[in-house]
KEGUBA-278167 format. One record per residue (C-alpha): residue number from 1; z negated, y, x. Coordinates in steps of 0.2 Angstrom, whole numbers, plus 2048, in hexadecimal, padded with zeros to 3 digits. Each point is the difference from the previous one (the first is absolute). Example, Ala and Ser with C-alpha at 12.3 -4.5 7.8 and 13.67 -1.06 7.14 Angstrom:
<rs>
R  nr  zz  yy  xx
R   1 7D9 7EA 83E
R   2 803 811 806
</rs>
This chain:
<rs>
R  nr  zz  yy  xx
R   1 800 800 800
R   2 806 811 806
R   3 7EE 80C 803
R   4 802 811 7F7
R   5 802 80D 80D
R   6 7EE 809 7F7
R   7 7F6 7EF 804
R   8 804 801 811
R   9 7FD 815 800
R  10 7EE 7FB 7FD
R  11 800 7F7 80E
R  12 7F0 807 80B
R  13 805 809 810
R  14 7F6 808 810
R  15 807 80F 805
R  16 7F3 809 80A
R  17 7F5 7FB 80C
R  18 7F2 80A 80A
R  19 7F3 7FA 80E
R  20 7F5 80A 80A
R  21 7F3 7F7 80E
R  22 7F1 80E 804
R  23 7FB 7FE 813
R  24 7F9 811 800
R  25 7EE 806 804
R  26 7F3 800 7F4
R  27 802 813 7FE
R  28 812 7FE 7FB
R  29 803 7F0 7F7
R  30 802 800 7EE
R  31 7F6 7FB 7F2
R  32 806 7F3 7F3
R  33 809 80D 7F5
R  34 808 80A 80D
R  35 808 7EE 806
R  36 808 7FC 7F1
R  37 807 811 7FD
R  38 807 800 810
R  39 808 7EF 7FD
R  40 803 803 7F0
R  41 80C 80F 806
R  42 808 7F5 80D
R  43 807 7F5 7F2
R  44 804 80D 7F5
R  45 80A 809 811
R  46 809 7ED 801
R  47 809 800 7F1
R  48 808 811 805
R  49 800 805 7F0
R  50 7F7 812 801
R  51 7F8 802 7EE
R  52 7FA 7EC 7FE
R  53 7EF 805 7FD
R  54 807 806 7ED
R  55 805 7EE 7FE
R  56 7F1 7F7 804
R  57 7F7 7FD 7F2
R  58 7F4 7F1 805
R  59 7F5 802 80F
R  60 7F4 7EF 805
R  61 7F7 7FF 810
R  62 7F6 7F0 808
R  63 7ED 800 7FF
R  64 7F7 805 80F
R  65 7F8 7F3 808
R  66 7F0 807 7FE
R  67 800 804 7EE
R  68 7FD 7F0 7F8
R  69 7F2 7FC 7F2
R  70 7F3 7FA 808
R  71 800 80F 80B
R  72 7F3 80D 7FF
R  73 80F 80E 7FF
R  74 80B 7FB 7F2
R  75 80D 80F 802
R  76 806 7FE 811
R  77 7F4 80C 806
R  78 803 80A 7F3
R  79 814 7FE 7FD
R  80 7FE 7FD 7EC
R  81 813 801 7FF
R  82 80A 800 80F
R  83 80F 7FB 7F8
R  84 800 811 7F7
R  85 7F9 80B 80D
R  86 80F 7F9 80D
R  87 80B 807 7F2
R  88 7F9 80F 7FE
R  89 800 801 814
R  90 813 7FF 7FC
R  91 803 809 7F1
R  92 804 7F0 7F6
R  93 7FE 7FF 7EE
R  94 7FF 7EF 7FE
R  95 7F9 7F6 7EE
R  96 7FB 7F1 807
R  97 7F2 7FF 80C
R  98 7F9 7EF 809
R  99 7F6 7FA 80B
R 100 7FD 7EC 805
R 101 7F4 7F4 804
R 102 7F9 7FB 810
R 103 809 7F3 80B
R 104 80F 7FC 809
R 105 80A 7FE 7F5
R 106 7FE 812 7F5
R 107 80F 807 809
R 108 80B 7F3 7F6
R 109 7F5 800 7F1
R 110 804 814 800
R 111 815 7FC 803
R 112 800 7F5 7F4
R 113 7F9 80A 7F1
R 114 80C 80E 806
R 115 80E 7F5 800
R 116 7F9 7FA 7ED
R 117 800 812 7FA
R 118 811 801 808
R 119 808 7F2 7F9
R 120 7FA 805 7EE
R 121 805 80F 804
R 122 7F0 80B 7FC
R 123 801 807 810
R 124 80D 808 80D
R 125 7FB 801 810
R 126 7ED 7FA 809
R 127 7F9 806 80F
R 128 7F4 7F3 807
R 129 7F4 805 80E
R 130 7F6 7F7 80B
R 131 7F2 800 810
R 132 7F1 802 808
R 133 7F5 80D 80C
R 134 7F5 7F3 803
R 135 7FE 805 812
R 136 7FD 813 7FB
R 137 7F5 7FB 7F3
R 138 7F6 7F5 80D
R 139 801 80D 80E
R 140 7FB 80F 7F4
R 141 7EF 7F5 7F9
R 142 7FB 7FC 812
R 143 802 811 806
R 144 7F1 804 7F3
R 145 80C 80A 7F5
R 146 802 7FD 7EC
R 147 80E 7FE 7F9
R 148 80B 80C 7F3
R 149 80D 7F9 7F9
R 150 801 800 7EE
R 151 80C 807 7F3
R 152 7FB 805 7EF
R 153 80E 7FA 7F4
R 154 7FC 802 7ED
R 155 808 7EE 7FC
R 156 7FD 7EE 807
R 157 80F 7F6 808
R 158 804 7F2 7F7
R 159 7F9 7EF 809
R 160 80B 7F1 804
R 161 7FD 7ED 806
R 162 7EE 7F6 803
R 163 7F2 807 80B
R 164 7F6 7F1 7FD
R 165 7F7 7FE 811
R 166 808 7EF 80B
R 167 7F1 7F7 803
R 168 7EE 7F9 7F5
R 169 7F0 802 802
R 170 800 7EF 808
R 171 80D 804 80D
R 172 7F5 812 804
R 173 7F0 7F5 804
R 174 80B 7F7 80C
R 175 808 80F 809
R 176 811 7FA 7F9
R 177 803 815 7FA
R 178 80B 806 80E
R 179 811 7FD 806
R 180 7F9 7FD 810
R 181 7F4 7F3 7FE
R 182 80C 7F7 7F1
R 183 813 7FD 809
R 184 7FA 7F8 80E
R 185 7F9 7F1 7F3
R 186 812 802 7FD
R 187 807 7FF 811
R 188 7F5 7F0 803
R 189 804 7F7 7F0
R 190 813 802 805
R 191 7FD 7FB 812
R 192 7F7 7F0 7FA
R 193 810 7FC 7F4
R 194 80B 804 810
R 195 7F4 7F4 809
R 196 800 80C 810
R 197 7F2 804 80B
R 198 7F8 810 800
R 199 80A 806 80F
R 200 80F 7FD 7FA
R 201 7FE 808 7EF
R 202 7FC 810 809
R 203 80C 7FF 80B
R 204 80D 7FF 7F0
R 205 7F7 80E 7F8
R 206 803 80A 80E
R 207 812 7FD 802
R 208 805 803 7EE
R 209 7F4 811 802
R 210 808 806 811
R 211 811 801 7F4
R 212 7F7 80A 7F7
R 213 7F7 80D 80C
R 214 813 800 809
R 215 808 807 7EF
R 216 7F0 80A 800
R 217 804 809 80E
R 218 810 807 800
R 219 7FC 807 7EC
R 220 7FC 811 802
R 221 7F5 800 7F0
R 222 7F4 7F1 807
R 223 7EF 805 804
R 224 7FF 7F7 810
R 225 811 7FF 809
R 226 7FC 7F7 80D
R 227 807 7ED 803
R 228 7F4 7EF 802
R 229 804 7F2 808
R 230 7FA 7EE 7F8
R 231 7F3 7FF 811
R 232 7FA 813 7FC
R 233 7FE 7FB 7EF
R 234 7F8 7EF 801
R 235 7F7 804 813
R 236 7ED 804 7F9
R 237 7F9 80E 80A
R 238 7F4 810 7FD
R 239 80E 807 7F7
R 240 807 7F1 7F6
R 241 7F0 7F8 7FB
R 242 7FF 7F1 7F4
R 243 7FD 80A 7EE
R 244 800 7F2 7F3
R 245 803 7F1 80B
R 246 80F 7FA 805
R 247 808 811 7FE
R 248 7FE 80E 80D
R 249 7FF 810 7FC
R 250 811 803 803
R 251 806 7F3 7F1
R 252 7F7 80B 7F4
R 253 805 80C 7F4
R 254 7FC 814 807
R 255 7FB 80A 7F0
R 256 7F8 810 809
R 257 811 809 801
R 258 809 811 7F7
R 259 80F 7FC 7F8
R 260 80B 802 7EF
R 261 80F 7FD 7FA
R 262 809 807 7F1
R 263 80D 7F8 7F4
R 264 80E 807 7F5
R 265 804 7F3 7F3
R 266 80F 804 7F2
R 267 80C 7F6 7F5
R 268 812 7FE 808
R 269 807 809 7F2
R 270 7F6 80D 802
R 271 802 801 814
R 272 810 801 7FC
R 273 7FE 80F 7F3
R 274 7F8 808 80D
R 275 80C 7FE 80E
R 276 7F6 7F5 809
R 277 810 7F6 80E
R 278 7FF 7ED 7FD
R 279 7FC 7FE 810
R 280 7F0 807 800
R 281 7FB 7F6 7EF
R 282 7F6 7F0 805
R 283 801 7F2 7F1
R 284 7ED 7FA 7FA
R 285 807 7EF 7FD
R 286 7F0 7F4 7FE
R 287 7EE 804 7FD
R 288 7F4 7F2 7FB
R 289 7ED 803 802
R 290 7F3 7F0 7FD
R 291 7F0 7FA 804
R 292 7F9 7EF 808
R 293 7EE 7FB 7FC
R 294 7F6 80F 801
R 295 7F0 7FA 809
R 296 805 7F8 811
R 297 7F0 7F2 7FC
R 298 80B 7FA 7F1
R 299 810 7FC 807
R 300 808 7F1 801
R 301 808 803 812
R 302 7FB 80B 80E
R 303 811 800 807
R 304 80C 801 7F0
R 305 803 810 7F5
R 306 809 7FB 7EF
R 307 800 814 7FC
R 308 80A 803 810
R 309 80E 7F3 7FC
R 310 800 804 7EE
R 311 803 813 804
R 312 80E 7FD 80D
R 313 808 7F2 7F4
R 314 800 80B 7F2
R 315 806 811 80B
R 316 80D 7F4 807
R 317 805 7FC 7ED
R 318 801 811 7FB
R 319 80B 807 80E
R 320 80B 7EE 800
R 321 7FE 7FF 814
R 322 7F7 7F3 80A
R 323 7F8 801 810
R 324 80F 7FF 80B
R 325 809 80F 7F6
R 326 7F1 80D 808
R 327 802 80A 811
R 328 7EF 808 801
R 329 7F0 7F9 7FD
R 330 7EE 808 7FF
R 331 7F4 7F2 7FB
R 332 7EC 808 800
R 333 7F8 7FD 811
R 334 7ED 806 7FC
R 335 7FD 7EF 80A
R 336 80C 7F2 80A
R 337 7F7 7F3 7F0
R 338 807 80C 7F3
R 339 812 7FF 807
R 340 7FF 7ED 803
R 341 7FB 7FC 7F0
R 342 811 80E 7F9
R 343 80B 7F6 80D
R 344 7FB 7F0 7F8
R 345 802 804 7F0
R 346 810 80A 802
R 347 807 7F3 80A
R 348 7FF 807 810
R 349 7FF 7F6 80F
R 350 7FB 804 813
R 351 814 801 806
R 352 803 80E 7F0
R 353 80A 80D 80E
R 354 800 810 7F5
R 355 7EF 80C 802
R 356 7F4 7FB 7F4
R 357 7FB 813 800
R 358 809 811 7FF
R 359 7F2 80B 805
R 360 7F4 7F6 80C
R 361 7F4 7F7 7F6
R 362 7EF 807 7FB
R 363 7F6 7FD 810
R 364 80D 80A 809
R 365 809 80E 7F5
R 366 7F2 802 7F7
R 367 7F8 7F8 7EF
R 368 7FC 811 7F5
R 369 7F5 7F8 7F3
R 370 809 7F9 7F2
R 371 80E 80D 805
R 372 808 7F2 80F
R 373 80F 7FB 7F4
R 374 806 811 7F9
R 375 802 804 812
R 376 80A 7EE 804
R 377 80A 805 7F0
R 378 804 811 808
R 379 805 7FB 811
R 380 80B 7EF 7F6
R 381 808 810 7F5
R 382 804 806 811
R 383 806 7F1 808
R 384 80C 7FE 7F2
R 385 808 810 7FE
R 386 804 7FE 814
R 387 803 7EE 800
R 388 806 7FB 7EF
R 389 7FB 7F0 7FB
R 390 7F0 7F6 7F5
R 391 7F0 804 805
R 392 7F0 7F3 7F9
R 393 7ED 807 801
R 394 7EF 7F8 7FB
R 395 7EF 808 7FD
R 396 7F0 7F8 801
R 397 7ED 806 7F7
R 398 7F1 7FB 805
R 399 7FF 7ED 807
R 400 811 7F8 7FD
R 401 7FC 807 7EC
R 402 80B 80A 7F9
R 403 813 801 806
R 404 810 808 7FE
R 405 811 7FA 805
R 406 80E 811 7FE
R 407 812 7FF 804
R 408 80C 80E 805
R 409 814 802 802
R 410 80B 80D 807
R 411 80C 7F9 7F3
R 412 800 801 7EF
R 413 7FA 7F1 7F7
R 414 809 7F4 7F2
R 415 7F7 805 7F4
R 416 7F2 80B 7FB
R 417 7EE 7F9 804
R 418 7F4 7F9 7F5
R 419 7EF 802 803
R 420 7F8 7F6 7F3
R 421 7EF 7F4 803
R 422 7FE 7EF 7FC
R 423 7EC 7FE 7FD
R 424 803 7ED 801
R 425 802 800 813
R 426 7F0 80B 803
R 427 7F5 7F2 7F2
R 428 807 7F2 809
R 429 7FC 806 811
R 430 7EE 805 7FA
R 431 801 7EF 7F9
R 432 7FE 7F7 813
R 433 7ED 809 802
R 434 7F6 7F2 807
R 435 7F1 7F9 7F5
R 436 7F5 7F9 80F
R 437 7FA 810 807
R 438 7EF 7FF 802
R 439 7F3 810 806
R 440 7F1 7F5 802
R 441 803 7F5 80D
R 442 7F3 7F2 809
R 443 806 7F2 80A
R 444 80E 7FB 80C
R 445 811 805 800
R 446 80D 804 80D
R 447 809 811 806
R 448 813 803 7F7
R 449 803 811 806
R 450 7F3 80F 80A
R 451 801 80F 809
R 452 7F3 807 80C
R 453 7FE 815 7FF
R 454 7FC 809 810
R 455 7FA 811 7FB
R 456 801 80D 80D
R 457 7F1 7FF 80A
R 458 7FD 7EA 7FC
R 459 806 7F1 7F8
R 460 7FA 803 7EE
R 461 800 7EF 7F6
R 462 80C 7F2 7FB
R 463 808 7FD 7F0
R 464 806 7EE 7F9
R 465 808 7F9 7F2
R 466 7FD 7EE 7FD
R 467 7FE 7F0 7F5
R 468 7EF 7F8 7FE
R 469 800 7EB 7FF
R 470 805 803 7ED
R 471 80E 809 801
R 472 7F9 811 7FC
R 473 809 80F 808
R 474 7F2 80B 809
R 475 7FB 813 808
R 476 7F5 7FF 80F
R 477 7FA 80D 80E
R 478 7FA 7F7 812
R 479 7EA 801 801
R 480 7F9 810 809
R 481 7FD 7F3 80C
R 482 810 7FB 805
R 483 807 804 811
R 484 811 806 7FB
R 485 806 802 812
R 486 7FE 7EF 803
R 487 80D 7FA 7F1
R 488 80B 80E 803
R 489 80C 7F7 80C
R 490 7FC 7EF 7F6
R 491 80F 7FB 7F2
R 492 7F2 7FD 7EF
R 493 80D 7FA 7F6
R 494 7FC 7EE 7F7
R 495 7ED 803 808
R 496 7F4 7F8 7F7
R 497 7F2 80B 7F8
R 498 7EF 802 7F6
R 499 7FF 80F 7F4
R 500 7F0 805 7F9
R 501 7FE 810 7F2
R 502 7F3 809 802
R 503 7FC 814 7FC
R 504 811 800 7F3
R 505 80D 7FA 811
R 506 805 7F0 807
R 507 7FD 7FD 812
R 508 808 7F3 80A
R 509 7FC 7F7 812
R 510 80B 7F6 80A
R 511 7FB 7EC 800
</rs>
């Protein structure tokens, strides 16, 4: 059947983009609002067409990473709409207003509901912003200074996707609440499926990350552009201590870091209206978003993510490519784990010979909060315009929880893209959450995945999950007696071990 030429008008396009990386000195960097208008004009400037900011008529940003419910200042320190006060920055009279939820993942929750508002066509042209100033922010509050940034809007943003926290109380007790101390369970889990020794699985991570730090370091907008070999990366030293063992503190995510990006998102029809060359459009070809099981305790596997081959099944479906059809790649690289497990599900293997990343990967260009993949959308907008082509990227919440899988083309597609949600996939895959977990736990068991943290100044405490004689899935934290140093080197995997609960945790020794 022949597509009407207004189905495919409706098609969503990008057509502006704008990035801006803050080195400057405390004195002269930039609060969050000044960031985003300042990339917010960049993408505006982009498109070439002087008077866009008439046109824009939706304007959505990504939550700061520190402005999350729990948090003792609900309105990003005092930004109660800083969606509407980066349009008034740019004399924008927009009518819709958003702003996400926490998580990786928000950047593509946010393009998604643009594109919807698109596709329906209640909305012309979306400005989507999205950063941090967490090193200002840090920088200002050590210095002894308060800090002023507020706006005082007479309406509130609308709010979009889930900010339900990634981890129970359960998980808390167990110090299972930070990326830092959760990817490394990971990391072991998949090096006991891969059958390797500890060695060896470093030494893998810190191949596939030296790719990484290399793209990392010829991008002009990466934090740290500096190139790591595998032996700088996987050598542990004063500088490159262990973190959340087996990962070095150059495999993990860097999150103090000023930077934004700005996106201009408009239908093809309307690109066109405006004058926009086709050249400069790049097609939103594929979106999916899904979650595995939420809590990490719960889930079948440690080293398989349903959500992650369901989105990129489903975003594959909607554009009618497959894997070989894409040129760029950007798959969300908080942590090696969390790009083994993508490359698993997406069907990557070790040989793949394309870059896995277009920026550098969070540990080296930089992972702004839940801001990483409107920057890796940017720079694959970038690479597309210059290099025409299909570009694939992933995002990545919390622990391996919630996911996105988005595809973009220089070309225009087929057909016009759907972006309808089947509820039946998300059911199933809650469907798999294990019934043996168990929060009191006595007895003997053995060890199926662990991590050891080493804090700044000392080794801090081990963290297992294991089964007990009956099958039971459980939490544990090594006694205040336990000489980490001398099981740091010592592979724990399969060792046998007696948990006791006492004082609302489970503690375990080795046997």
């Amino acid at each position: 059947m022949t597509k009407r030429k207004s189905d495919l008008d409706l098609s969503p396009v990008f057509i502006g983009i704008g990035d801006f990386v803050d080195k400057n000195t405390l004195e002269k960097s930039l609060n969050p609002l000044e960031l985003f208008s300042l990339t917010a004009r960049k993408a505006l400037a982009d498109t070439q067409i002087k008077n866009l900011h008439e046109h824009i008529d939706y304007v959505g940003t990504v939550r700061l990473s520190v402005d999350y419910p729990t948090a003792t200042n609900q309105d990003s320190f005092g930004y109660k709409n800083i969606s509407h006060s980066i349009a008034n920055s740019l004399n924008i009279r927009a009518k819709e207003f958003v702003y996400t939820s926490m998580g990786g993942n928000a950047p593509q929750v946010l393009i998604e509901d643009a594109a919807k508002n698109i596709l329906s066509g209640d909305i012309n042209c979306a400005l989507l912003n999205g950063g941090e100033t967490l090193k200002t922010m840090i920088d200002i509050l050590k210095s002894g200074e308060n800090l002023d940034w507020y706006d005082d809007p007479k309406t509130r943003p609308r709010e979009i996707g889930e900010n339900e926290l990634g981890f129970n109380e359960y998980e808390k007790n167990h110090k299972m609440d930070l990326p830092t101390n959760v990817y490394p369970l990971f990391a072991q889990a998949l090096r006991k499926e891969q059958k390797k020794t500890a060695d060896e699985h470093l030494r893998d991570c810190a191949h596939l990350f030296s790719k990484f730090s290399k793209i990392a370091a010829d991008n002009p907008y990466s934090w740290f552009q500096t190139y790591r070999s595998p032996e700088d990366i996987s050598e542990v030293s004063q500088s490159n201590r262990y973190v959340g063992y087996p990962y070095t503190k150059y495999l993990n995510s860097v999150i103090r870091v000023n930077m934004g990006s700005s996106l201009v998102l408009t239908s093809y029809g309307y690109a066109k209206q405006l004058g926009i060359p086709e050249n400069k459009c790049i097609f939103l070809t594929g979106l999916s978003i899904a979650n595995d099981v939420w809590n990490v305790s719960e889930r079948p596997s440690l080293t398989d993510s349903p959500a992650i081959k369901f989105c990129i099944s489903n975003a594959f479906n909607q554009s009618n490519t497959i894997l070989e059809d894409y040129k760029y790649f950007d798959i969300y690289s908080c942590f090696p784990s969390a790009v083994q497990v993508a490359m698993k599900e997406i069907g990557i293997n070790d040989d793949f010979e394309r870059p896995l990343t277009v920026t550098g990967g969070l540990p080296y260009f930089g992972g702004p909060g839940n801001s990483y993949t409107i920057m890796s959308t940017s720079e694959m907008v970038r690479k597309l315009r210059s290099d025409p082509g299909k570009g694939l990227l992933t995002a990545n919440s919390w622990f391996l929880t919630k996911h996105a899988a988005m595809t973009l083309s220089s070309s225009k597609p087929e057909e016009r893209l759907s972006l309808e949600k089947s509820k039946s996939i998300q059911n199933e895959i809650n469907s798999t959450k294990i019934k043996n977990l168990v929060e009191q736990a006595n007895g003997d068991g053995k060890i199926d995945t662990y991590t050891i943290i080493n804090g700044r100044k000392k080794l801090e405490c081990a963290i297992i999950i294991g089964t007990l004689e009956n099958g039971s899935r459980f939490l544990a934290n090594s006694s205040d007696d336990q000489d980490l140093a001398s099981i740091l080197d010592k592979d724990l995997l399969d060792l046998p071990v007696k948990v006791e609960h006492k004082n609302n945790k489970n503690y375990f020794k080795l046997i």
